[in-house]
DRENTORKOL-3810 file (N, C-alpha, C; in nm, 4 decimals):
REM DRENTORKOL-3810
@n.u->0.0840; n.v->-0.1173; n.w->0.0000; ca.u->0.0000; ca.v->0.0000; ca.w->0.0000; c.u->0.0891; c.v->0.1244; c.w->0.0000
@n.u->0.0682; n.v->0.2157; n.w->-0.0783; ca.u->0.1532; ca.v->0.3405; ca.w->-0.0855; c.u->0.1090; c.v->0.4281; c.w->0.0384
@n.u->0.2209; n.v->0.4984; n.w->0.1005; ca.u->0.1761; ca.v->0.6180; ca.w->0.1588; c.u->0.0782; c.v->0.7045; c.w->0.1604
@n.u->-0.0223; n.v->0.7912; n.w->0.2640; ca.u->-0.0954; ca.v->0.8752; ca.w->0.2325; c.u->-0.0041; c.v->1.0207; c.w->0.2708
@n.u->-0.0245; n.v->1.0901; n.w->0.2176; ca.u->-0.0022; ca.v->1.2225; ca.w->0.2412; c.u->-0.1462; c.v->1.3425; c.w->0.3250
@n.u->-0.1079; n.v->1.4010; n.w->0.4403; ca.u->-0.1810; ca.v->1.4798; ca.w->0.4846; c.u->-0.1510; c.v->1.6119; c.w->0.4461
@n.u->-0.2707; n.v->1.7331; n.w->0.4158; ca.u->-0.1717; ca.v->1.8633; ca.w->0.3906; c.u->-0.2833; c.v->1.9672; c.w->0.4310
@n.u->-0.2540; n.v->2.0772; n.w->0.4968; ca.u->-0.3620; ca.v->2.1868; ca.w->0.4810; c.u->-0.3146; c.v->2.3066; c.w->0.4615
@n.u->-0.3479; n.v->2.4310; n.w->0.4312; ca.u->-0.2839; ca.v->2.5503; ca.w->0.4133; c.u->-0.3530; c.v->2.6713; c.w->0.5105
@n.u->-0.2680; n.v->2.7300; n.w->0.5890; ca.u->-0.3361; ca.v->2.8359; ca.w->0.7057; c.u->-0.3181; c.v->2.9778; c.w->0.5999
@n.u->-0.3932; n.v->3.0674; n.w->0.6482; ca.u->-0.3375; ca.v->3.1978; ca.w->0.6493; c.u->-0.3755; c.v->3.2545; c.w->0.7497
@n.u->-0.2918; n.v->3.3403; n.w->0.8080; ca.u->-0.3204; ca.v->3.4501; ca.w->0.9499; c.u->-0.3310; c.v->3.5777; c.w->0.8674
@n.u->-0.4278; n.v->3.5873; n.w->1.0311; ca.u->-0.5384; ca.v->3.7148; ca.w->1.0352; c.u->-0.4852; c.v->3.7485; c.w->1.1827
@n.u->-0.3516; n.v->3.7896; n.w->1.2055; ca.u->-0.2990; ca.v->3.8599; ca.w->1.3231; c.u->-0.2997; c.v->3.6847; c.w->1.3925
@n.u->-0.3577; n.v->3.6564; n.w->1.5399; ca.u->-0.3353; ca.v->3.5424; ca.w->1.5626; c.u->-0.4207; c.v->3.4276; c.w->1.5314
@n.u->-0.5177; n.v->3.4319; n.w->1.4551; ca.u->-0.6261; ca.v->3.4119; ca.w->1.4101; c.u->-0.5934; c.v->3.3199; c.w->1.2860
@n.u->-0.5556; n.v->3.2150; n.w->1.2741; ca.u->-0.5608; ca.v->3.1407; ca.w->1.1548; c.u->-0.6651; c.v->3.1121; c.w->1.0628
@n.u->-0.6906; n.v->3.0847; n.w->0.9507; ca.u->-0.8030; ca.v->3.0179; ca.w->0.8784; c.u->-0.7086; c.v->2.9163; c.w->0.7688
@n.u->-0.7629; n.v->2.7892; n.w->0.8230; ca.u->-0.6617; ca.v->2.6601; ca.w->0.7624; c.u->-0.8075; c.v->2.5913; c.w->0.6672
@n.u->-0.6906; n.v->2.5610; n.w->0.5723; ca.u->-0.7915; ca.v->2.4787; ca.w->0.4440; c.u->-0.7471; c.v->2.3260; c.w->0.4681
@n.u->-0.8790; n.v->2.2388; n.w->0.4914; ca.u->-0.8047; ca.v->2.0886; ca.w->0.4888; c.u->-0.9504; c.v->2.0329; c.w->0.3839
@n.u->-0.8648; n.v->2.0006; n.w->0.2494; ca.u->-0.9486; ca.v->1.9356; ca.w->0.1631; c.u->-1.0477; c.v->2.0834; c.w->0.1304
@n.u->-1.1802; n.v->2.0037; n.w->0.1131; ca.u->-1.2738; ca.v->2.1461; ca.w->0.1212; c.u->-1.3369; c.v->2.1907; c.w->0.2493
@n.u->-1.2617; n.v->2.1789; n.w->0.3312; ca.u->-1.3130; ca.v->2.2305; ca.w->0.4749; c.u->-1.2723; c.v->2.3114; c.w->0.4997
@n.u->-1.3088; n.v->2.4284; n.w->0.6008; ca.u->-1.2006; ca.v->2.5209; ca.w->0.6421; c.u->-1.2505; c.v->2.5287; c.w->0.7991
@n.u->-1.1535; n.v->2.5528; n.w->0.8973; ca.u->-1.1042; ca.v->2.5607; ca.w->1.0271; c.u->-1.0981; c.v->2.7024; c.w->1.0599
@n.u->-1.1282; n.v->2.7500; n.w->1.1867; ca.u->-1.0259; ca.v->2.8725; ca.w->1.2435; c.u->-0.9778; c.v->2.8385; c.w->1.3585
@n.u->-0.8609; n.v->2.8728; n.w->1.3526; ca.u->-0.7419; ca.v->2.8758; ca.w->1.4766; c.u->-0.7689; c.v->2.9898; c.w->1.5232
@n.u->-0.7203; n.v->2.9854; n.w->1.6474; ca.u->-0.7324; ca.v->3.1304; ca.w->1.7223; c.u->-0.6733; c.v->3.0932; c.w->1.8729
@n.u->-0.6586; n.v->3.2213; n.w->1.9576; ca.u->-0.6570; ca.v->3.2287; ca.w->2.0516; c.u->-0.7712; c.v->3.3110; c.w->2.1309
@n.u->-0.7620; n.v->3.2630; n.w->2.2691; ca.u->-0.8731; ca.v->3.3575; ca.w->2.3506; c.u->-0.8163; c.v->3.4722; c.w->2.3238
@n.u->-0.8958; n.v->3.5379; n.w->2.4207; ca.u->-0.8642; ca.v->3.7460; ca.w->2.4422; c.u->-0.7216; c.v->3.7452; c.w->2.4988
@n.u->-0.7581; n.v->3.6674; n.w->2.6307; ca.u->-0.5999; ca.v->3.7060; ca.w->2.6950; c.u->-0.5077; c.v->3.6531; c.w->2.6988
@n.u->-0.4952; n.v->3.6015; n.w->2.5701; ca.u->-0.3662; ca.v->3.5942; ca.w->2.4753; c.u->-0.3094; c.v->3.5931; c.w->2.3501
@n.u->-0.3854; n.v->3.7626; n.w->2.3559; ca.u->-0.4260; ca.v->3.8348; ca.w->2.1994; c.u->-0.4909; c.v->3.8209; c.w->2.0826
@n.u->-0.5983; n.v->3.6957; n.w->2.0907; ca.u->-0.6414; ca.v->3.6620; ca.w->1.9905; c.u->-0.7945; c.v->3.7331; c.w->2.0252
@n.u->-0.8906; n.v->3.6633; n.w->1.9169; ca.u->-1.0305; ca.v->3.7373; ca.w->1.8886; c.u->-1.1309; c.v->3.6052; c.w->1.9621
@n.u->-1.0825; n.v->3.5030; n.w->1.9958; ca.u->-1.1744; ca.v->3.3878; ca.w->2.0146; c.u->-1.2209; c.v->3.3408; c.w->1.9133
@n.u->-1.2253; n.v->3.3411; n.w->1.7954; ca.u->-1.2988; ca.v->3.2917; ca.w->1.7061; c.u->-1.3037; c.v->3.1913; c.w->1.6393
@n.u->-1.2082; n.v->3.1013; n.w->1.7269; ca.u->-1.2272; ca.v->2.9293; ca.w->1.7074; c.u->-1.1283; c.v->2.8683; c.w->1.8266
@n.u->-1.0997; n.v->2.7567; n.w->1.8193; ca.u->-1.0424; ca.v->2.6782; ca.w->1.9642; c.u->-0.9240; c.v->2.6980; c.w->1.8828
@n.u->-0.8394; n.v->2.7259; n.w->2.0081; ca.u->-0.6870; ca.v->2.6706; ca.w->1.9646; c.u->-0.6001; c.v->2.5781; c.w->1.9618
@n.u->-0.4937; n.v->2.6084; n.w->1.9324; ca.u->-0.3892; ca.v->2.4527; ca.w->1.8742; c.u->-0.4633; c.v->2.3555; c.w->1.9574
@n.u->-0.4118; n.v->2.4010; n.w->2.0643; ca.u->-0.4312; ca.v->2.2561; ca.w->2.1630; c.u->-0.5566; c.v->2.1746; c.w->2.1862
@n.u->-0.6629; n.v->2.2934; n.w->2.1669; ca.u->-0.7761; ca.v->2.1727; ca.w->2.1912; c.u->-0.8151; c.v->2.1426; c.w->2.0167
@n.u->-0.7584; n.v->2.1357; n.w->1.9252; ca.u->-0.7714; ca.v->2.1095; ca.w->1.8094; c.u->-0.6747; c.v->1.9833; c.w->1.8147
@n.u->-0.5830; n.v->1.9599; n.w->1.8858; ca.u->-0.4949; ca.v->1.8433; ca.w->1.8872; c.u->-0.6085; c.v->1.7365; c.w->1.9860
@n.u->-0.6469; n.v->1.8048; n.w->2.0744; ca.u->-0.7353; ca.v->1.6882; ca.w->2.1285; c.u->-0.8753; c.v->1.6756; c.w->2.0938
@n.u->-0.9205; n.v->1.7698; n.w->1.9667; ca.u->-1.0187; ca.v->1.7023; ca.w->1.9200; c.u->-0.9798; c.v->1.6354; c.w->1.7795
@n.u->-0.8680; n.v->1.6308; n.w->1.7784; ca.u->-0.8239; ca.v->1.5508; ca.w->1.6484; c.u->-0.7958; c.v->1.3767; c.w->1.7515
@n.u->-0.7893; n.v->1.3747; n.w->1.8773; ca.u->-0.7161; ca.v->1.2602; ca.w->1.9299; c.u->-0.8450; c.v->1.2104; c.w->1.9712
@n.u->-0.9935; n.v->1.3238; n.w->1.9917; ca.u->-1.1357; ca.v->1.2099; ca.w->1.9690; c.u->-1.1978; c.v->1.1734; c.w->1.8836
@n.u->-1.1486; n.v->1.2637; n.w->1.7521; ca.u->-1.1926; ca.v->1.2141; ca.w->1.6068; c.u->-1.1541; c.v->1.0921; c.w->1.5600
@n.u->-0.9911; n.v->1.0916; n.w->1.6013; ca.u->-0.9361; ca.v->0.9470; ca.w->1.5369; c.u->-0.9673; c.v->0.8245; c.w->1.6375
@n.u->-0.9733; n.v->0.8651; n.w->1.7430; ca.u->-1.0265; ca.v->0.7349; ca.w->1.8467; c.u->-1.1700; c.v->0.6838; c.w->1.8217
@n.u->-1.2694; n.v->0.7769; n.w->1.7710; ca.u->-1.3525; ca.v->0.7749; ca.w->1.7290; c.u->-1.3725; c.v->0.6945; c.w->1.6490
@n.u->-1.3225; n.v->0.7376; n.w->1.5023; ca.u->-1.3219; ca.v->0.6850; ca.w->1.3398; c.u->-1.2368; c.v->0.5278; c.w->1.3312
@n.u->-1.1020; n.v->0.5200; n.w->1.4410; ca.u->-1.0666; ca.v->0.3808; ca.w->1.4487; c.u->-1.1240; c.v->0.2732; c.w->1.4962
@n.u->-1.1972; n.v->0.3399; n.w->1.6606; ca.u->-1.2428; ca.v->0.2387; ca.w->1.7099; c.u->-1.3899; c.v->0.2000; c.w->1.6218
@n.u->-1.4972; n.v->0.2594; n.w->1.5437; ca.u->-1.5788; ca.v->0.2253; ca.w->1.4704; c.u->-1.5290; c.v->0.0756; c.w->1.3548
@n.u->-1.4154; n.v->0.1120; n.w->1.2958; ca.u->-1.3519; ca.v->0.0797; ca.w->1.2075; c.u->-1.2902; c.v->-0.0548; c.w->1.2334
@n.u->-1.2134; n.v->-0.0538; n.w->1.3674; ca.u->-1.1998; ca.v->-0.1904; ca.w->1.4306; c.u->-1.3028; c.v->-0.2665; c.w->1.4691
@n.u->-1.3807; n.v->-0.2168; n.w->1.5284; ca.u->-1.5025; ca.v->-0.2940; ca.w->1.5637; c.u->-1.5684; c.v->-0.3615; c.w->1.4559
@n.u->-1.5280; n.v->-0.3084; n.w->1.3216; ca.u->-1.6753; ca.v->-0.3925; ca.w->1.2485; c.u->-1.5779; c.v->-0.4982; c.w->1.2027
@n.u->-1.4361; n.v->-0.4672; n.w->1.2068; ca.u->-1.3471; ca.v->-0.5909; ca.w->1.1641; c.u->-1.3431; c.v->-0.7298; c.w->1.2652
@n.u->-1.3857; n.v->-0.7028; n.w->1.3919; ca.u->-1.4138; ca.v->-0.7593; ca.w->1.4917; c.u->-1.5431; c.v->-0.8311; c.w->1.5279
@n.u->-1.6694; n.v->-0.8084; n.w->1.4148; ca.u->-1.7668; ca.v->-0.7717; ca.w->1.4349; c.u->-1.8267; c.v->-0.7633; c.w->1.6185
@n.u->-1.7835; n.v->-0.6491; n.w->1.5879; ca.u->-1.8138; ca.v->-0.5569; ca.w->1.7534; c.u->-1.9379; c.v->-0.4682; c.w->1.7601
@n.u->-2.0197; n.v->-0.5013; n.w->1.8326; ca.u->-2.1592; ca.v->-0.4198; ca.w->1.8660; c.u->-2.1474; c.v->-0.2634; c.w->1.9408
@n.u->-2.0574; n.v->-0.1713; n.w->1.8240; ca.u->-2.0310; ca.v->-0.0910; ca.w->1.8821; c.u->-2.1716; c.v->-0.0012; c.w->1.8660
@n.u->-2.2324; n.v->0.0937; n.w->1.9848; ca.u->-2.3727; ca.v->0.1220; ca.w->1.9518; c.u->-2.3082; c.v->0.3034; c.w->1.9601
@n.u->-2.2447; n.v->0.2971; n.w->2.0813; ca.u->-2.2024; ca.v->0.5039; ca.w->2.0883; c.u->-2.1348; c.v->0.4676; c.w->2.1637
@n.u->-2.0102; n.v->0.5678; n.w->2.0906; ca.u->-1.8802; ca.v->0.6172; ca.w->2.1745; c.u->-1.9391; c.v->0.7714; c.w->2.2642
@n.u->-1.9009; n.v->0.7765; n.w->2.3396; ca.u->-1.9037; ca.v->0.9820; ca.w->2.4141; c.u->-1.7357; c.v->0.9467; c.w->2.4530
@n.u->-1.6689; n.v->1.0640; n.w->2.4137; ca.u->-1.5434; ca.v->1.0360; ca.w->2.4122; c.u->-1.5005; c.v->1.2348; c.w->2.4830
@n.u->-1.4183; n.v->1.1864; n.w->2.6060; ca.u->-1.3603; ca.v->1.3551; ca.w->2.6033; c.u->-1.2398; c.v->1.3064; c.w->2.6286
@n.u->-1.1641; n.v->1.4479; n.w->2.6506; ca.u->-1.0041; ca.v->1.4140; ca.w->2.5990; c.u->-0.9940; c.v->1.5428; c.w->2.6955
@n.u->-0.8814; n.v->1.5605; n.w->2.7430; ca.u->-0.8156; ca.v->1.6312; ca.w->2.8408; c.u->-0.7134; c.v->1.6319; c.w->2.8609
@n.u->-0.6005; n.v->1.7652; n.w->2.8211; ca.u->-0.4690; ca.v->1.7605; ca.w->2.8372; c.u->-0.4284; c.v->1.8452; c.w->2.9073
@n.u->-0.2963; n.v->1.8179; n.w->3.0277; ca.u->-0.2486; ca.v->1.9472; ca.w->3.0546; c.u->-0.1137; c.v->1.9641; c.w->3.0722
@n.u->-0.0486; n.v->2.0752; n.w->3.0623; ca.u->0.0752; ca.v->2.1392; ca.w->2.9796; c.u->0.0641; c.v->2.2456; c.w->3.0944
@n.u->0.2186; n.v->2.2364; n.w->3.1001; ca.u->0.3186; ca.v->2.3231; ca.w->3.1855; c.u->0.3176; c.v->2.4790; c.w->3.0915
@n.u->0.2541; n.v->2.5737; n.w->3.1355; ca.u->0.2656; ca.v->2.7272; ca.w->3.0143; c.u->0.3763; c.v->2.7648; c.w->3.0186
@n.u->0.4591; n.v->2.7187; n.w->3.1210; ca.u->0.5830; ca.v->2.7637; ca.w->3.1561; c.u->0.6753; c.v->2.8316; c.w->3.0195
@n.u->0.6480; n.v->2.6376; n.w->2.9486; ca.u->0.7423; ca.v->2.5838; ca.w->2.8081; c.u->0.7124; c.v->2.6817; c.w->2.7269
@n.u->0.5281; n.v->2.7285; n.w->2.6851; ca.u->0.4664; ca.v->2.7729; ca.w->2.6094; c.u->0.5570; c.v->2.9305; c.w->2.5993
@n.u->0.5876; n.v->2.9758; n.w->2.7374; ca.u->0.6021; ca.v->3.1262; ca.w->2.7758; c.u->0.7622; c.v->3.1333; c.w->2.6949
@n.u->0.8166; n.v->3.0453; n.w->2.6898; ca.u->1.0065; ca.v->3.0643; ca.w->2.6930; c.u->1.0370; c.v->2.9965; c.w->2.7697
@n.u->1.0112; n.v->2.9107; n.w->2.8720; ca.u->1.1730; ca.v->2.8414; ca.w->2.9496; c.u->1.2003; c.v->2.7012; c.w->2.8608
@n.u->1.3246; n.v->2.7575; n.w->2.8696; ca.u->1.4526; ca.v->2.6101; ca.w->2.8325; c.u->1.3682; c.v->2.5315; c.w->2.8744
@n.u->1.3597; n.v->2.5000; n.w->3.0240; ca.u->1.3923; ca.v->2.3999; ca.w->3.1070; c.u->1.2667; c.v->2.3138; c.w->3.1297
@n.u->1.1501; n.v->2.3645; n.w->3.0743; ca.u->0.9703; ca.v->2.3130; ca.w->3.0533; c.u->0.9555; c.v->2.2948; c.w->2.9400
@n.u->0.8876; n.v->2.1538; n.w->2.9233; ca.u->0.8502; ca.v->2.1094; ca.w->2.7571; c.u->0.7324; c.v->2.2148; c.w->2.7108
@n.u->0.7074; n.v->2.2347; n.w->2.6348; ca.u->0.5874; ca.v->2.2917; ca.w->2.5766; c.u->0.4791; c.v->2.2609; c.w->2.4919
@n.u->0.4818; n.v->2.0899; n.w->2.5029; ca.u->0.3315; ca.v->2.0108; ca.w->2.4926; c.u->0.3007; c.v->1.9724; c.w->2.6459
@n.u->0.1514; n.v->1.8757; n.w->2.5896; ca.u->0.1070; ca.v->1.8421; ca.w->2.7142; c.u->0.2340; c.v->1.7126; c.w->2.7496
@n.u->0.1691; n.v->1.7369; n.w->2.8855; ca.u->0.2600; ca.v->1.6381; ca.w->2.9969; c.u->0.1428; c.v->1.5044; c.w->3.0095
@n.u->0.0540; n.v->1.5395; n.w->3.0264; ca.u->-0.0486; ca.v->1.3838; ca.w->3.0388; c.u->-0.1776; c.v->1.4129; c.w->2.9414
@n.u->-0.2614; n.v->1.3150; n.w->2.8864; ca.u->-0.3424; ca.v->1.3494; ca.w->2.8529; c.u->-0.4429; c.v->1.2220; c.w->2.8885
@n.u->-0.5409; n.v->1.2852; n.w->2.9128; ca.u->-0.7010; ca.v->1.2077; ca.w->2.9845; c.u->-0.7818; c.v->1.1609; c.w->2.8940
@n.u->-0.8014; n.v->1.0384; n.w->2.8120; ca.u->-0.9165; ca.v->0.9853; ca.w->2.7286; c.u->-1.0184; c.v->0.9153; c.w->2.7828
@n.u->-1.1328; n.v->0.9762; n.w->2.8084; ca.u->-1.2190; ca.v->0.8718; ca.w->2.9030; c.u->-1.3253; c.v->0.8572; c.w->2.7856
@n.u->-1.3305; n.v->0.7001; n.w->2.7831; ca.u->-1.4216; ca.v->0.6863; ca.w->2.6496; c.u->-1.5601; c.v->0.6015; c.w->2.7310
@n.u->-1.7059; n.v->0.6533; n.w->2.7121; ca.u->-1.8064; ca.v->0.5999; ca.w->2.7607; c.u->-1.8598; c.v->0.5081; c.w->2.6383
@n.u->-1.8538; n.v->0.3817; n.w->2.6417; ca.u->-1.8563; ca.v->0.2681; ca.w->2.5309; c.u->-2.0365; c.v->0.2239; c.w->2.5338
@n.u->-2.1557; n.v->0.2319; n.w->2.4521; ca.u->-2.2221; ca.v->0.1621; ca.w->2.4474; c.u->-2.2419; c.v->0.0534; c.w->2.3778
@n.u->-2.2443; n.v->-0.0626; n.w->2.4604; ca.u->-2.2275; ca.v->-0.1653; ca.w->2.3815; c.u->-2.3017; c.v->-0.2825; c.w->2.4239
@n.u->-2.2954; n.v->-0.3929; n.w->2.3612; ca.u->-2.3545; ca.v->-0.5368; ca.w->2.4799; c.u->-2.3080; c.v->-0.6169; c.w->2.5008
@n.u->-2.1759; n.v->-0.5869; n.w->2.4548; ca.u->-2.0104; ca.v->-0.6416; ca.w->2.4690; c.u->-1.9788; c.v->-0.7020; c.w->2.5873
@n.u->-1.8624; n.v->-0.7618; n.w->2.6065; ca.u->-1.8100; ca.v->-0.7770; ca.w->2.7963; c.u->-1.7088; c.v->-0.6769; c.w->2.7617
@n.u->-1.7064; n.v->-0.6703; n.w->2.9010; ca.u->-1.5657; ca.v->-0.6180; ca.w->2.9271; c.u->-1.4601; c.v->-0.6409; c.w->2.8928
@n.u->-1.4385; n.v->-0.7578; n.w->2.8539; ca.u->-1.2646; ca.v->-0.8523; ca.w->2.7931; c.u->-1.2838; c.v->-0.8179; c.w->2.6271
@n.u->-1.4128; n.v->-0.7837; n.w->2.6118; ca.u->-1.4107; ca.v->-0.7462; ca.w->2.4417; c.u->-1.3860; c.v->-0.5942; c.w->2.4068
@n.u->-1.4164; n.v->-0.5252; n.w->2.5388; ca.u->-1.4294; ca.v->-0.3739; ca.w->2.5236; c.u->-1.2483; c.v->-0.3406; c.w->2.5578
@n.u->-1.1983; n.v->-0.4253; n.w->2.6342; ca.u->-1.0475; ca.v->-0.3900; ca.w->2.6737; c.u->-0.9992; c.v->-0.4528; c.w->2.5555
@n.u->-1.0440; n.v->-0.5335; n.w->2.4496; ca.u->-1.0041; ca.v->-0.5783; ca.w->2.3225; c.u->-1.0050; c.v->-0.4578; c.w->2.2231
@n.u->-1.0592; n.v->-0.4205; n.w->2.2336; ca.u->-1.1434; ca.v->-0.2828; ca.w->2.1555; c.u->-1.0431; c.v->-0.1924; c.w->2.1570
@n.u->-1.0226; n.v->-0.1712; n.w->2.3102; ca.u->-0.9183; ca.v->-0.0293; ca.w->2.3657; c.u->-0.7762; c.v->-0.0667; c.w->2.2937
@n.u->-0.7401; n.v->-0.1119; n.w->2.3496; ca.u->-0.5780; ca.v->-0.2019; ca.w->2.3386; c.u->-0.5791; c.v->-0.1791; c.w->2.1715
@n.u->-0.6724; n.v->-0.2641; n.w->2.0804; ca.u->-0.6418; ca.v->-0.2294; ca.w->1.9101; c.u->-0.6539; c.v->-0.0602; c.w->1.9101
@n.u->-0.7500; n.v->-0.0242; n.w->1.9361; ca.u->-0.7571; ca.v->0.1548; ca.w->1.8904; c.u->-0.6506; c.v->0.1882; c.w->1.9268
@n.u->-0.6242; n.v->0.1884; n.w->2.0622; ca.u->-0.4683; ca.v->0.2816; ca.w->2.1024; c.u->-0.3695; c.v->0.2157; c.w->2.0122
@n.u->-0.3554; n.v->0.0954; n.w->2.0182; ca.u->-0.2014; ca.v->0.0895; ca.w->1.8691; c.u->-0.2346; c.v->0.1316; c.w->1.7224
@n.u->-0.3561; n.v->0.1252; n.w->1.7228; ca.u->-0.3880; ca.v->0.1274; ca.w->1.5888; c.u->-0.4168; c.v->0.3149; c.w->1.5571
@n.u->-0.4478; n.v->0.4161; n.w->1.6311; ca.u->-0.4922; ca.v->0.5350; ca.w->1.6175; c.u->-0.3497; c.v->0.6103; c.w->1.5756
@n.u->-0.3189; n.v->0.6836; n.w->1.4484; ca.u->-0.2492; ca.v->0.7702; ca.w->1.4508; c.u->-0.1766; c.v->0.9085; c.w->1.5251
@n.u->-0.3188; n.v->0.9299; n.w->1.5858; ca.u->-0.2962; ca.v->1.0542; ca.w->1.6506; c.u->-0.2575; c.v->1.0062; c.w->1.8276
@n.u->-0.3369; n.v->0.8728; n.w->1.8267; ca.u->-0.2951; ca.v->0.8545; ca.w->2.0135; c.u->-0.1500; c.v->0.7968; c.w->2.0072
@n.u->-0.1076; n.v->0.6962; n.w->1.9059; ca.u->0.0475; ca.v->0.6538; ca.w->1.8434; c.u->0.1477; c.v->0.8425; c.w->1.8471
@n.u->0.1104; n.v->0.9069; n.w->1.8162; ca.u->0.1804; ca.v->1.0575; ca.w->1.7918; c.u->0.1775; c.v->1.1065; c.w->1.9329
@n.u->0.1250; n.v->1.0867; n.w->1.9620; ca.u->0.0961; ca.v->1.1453; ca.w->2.1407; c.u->0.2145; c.v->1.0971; c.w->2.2447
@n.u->0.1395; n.v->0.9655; n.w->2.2268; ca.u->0.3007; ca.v->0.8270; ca.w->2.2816; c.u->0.4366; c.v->0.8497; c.w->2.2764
@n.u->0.4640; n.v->0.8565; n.w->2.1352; ca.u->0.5758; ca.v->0.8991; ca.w->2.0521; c.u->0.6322; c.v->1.0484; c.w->2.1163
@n.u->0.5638; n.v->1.1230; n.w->2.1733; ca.u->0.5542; ca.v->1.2639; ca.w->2.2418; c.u->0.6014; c.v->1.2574; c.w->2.3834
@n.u->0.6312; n.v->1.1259; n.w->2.4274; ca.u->0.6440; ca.v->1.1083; ca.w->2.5362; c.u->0.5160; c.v->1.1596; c.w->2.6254
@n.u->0.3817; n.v->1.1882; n.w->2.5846; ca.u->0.2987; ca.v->1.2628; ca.w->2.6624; c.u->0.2270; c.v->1.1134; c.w->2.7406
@n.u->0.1639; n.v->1.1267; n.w->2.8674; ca.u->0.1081; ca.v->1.0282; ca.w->2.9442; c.u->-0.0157; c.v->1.0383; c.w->2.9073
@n.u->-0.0281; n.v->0.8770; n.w->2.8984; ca.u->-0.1635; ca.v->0.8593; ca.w->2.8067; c.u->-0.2889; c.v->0.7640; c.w->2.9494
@n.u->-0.3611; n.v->0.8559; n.w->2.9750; ca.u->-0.4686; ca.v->0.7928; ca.w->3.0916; c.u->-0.6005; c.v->0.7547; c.w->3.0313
@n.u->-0.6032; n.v->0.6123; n.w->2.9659; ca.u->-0.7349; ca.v->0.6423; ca.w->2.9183; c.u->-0.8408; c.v->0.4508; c.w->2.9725
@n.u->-0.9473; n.v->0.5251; n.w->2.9860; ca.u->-1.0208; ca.v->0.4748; ca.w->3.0235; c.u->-1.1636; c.v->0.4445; c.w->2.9429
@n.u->-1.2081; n.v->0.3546; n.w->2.9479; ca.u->-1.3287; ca.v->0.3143; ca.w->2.8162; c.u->-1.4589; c.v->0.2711; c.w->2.9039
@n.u->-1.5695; n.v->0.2867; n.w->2.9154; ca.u->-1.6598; ca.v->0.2532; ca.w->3.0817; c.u->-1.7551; c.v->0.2051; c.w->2.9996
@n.u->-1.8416; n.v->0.0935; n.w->3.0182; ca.u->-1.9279; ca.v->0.0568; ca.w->2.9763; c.u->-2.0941; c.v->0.1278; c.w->3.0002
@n.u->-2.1435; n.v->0.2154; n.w->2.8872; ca.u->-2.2455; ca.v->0.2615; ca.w->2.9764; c.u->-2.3956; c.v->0.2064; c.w->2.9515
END
């Protein structure tokens, strides 16, 4: 199988991005008090709604290879980061340090199928694999609801 290639193109509007992916378009931004206009989420929670999109879209994807009774994911994601790094110091990374996936699974599954479930998505997800790779701490949890 050949490689895929990902690509999008930003332009700024002061801190205010507007990124093209495919025919979609995004805005980046920052809040007020830290010069931006608010007018869309920034980097970071765009990295963690890219890390419930793909947990999302994999675990669907595994499951039917599994044939898995997946019925609804509710998925939140939660990261947190030292601003320290963000501000200038050397000496503080400037991604997150842990990040929180708590995934609420409806299903009629057991439990040994739903920790089957977890275990493939997390190796198998690009973006939670990139996270890893980040050295960032990965806390995630899948609850049967």
């Amino acid at each position: 199988m050949a490689k895929m290639k990902m690509q999008v193109t930003g332009v700024s509007e002061s801190m205010k991005t507007i990124v093209k992916a495919g025919k979609h378009e995004v805005i980046v931004d920052e809040a007020e008090q830290m010069g931006g206009n608010n007018d869309g989420a920034n980097p970071l929670q765009y990295l963690l709604t890219a890390l419930a999109g793909c947990t999302n879209a994999v675990a669907h994807m595994v499951a039917k290879e599994m044939e898995f009774d997946l019925q609804e994911l509710k998925i939140k994601a939660v990261g947190e980061f030292d601003p320290r790094g963000f501000m200038g110091d050397p000496n503080v990374r400037s991604h997150f340090e842990t990040t929180t996936l708590d995934v609420d699974i409806k299903t009629s599954e057991s439990e040994e199928r739903v920790n089957e479930l977890k275990e493939t998505v997390s190796a198998r997800c690009p973006v939670y694999s990139t996270f890893v790779a980040a050295d960032i701490e990965m806390i995630d949890t899948w609850t049967i609801v």
